[in-house]
Every structure is written in C-alpha cells, then in structure tokens.
Phi, psi and omega in degrees: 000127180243148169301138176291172210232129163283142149311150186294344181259019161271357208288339199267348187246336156301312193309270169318315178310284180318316180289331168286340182277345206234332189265295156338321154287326192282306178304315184281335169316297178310292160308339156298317206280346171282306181274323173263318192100183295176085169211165187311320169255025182299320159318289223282320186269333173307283177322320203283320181292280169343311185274325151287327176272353176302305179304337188263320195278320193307303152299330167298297173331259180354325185257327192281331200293357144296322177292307175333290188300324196274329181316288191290331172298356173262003158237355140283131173279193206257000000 
C-alpha cells in the first residue's frame, strides 16, 4: 500500500508545517529540561510547552516566510 501524495501546491503549508513541528519540539525539550531538569512530570510538561509554543511558531512561520525567502535570494546567487 503506498502512500498517497498532496498536490504540490500544499508544499507551502507542509513545509512549514513540518519545520515548526520538529524545531518546537527541540526547543521546547530543551528549555523545560534547562529549567526544571529531568523529573517523573517531564512528559505532561514538555507536551503543554510543546504544544503551546507550536501554536505560537506556526502561524509567526507562515508570516515571516515570504520575508525570508526574498532575505535569502538577496544573499544567494541565482
């Protein structure tokens, strides 16, 4: 069974998607884990953190990322 495929013109909404979901995790892992340390309610605090800063990167994604893309084609050649 293979998986199906989105049209290519979701790729602008995957993109993001997927990259706020993998950096939000790593960030928020880290800072729960800097500030409370390693303890038995780290899942239940991580997920909340986690789950809050998703909501916040996602849409901030979505808006910065046209500035981005003309930032980096002004420091990349063609």
């Amino acid at each position: 069974m293979r998986l199906r495929k989105l049209p290519k013109h979701y790729a602008g909404i995957v993109m993001p998607l997927i990259l706020s979901l993998l950096m939000t995790c790593v960030v928020s892992a880290i800072s729960v884990l800097k500030t409370g340390g390693f303890h038995p309610d780290f899942p239940n605090i991580w997920l909340h953190a986690w789950g809050l800063s998703w909501l916040i990167a996602f849409p901030v994604l979505l808006c910065v990322l046209p500035l981005v893309r003309r930032i980096v084609m002004a420091l990349v050649q063609n």
